[in-house]
C-alpha positions in Angstrom: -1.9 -96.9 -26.5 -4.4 -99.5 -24.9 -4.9 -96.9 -22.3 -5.6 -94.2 -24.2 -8.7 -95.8 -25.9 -9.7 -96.8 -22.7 -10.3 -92.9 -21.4 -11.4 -92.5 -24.5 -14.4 -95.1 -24.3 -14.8 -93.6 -20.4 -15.4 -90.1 -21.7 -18.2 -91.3 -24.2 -19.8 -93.2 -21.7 -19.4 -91.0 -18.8 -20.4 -87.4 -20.7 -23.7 -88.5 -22.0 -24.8 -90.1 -18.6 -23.8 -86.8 -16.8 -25.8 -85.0 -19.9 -28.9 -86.8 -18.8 -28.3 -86.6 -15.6 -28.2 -82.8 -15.5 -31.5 -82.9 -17.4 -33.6 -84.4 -15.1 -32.8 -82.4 -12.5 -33.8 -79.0 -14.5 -37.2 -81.6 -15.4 -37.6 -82.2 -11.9 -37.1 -78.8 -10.5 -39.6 -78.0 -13.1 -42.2 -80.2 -11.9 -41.6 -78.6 -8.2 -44.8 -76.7 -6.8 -43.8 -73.4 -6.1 -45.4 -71.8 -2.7 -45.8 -67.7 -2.4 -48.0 -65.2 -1.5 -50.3 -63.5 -4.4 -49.6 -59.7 -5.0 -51.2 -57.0 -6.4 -49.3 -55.9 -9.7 -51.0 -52.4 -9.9 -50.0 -51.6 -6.2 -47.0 -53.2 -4.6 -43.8 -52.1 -4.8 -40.8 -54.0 -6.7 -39.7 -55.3 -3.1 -42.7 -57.0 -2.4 -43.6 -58.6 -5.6 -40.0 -60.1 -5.6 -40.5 -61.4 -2.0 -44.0 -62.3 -2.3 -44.0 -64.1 -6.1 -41.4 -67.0 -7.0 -39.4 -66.5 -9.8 -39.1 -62.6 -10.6 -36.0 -61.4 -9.2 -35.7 -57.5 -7.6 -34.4 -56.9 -11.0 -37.8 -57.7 -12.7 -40.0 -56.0 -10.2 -38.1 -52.8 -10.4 -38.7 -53.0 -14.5 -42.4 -54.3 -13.4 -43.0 -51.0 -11.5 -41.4 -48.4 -14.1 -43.6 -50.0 -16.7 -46.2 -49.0 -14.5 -45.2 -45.8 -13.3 -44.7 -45.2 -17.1 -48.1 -46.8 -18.6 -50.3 -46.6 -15.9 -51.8 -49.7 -14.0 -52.1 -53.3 -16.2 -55.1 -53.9 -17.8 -54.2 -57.8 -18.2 -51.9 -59.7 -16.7 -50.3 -60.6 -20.4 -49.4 -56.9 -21.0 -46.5 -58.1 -18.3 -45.1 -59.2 -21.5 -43.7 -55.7 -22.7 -42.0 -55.8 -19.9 -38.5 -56.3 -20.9 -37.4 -59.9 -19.5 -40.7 -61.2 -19.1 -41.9 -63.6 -21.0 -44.3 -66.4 -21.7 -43.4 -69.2 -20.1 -42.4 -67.0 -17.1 -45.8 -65.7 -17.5 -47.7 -68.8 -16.7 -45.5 -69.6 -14.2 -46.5 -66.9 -11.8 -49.5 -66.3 -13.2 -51.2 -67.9 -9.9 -49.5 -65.5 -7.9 -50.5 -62.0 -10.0 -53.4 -60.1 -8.9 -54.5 -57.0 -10.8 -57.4 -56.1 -8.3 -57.7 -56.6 -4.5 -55.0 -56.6 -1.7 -53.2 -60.0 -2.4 -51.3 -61.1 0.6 -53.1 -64.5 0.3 -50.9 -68.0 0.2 -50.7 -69.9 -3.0 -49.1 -72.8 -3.7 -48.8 -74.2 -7.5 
């Protein structure tokens, strides 16, 4: 009986250490600059704003580009929000990296 309170007391201690553990890392990550390239929203094709912009997978770009084959070219960078799976935090993220004018191409790190 002894030892079963002793894994008992182990669990409580050990779960919320891992808890905070696993936190921090998604804090630090978080914190990380992000390097890319910027890229022209209104003119590249899903292939190169997911290899050219951190954080918005092939599957994003694709729905990036059919919102805009659909709606024509973005007025603002927020109207990427009615694009289904993009949202605000996302947003901000990449924001450095979104160009609605010019050629992009150029390095950015944030």
């Amino acid at each position: 009986m002894k030892r079963d309170g002793w894994k008992r007391g182990v669990v409580f201690l050990v779960v919320p250490v891992l808890v905070l553990a696993l936190s921090a890392a998604v804090l630090a990550q978080d914190g990380k600059k992000i390097t890319g390239k910027t890229v022209n929203v209104n003119k590249a094709t899903a292939e190169e704003i997911a290899k050219n912009c951190p954080l918005i997978p092939l599957g994003l770009a694709k729905k990036i580009v059919e919102y805009r084959q659909d709606m024509g070219v973005f007025q603002s960078l927020e109207e990427l929000l009615q694009v289904d799976g993009f949202d605000k935090k996302l947003l901000n993220r990449v924001k450095p990296f979104l160009l609605l004018e010019g050629l992009g191409g150029g390095d950015c790190t944030c």
